[in-house]
C-alpha positions, 0 to 999 in steps of 0.5 A: 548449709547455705551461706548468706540466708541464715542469720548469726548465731552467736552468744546472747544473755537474757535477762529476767527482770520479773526474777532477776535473773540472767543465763547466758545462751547461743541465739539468732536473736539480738537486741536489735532495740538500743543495742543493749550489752552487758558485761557478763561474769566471764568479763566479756560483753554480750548483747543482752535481750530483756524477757518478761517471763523464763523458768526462773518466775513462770508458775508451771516451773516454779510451783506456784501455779493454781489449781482449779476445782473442776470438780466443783465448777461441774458441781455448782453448773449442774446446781444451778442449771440442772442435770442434765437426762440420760441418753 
């Protein structure tokens, strides 16, 4: 690799504020807004980045997600609009 052109790639812990939840990971990415740390379990400080969303609260992960009733949306167009003719 190049020197110079590439960013540091060091430790950072996100924080999930949605699930309380934090992970430890290597990234380009700093808290760059206030240069937030926190003190993390092995007692050294990490800039920490806070995220809306992780695996921990998004609903494809955790379960939680909705199912539509295409089937019934099909249904209740063809209903309301009419079948469409053969071709």
């Amino acid at each position: 690799m190049r020197k110079g052109i590439h960013p540091a790639y060091g430790p950072v812990v996100f924080r999930d504020r949605a699930a309380n939840h934090a992970f430890l990971t290597r990234s380009t990415l700093t808290a760059t807004t206030g240069e937030k740390t926190v003190e993390w379990e092995d007692g050294n400080t990490y800039p920490v980045v806070d995220v809306e969303i992780s695996y921990v609260s998004h609903p494809f992960y955790t379960g939680t997600a909705r199912v539509l009733d295409t089937a019934g949306r099909v249904e209740r167009f063809e209903l309301r609009y009419g079948k469409r003719g053969g071709a």
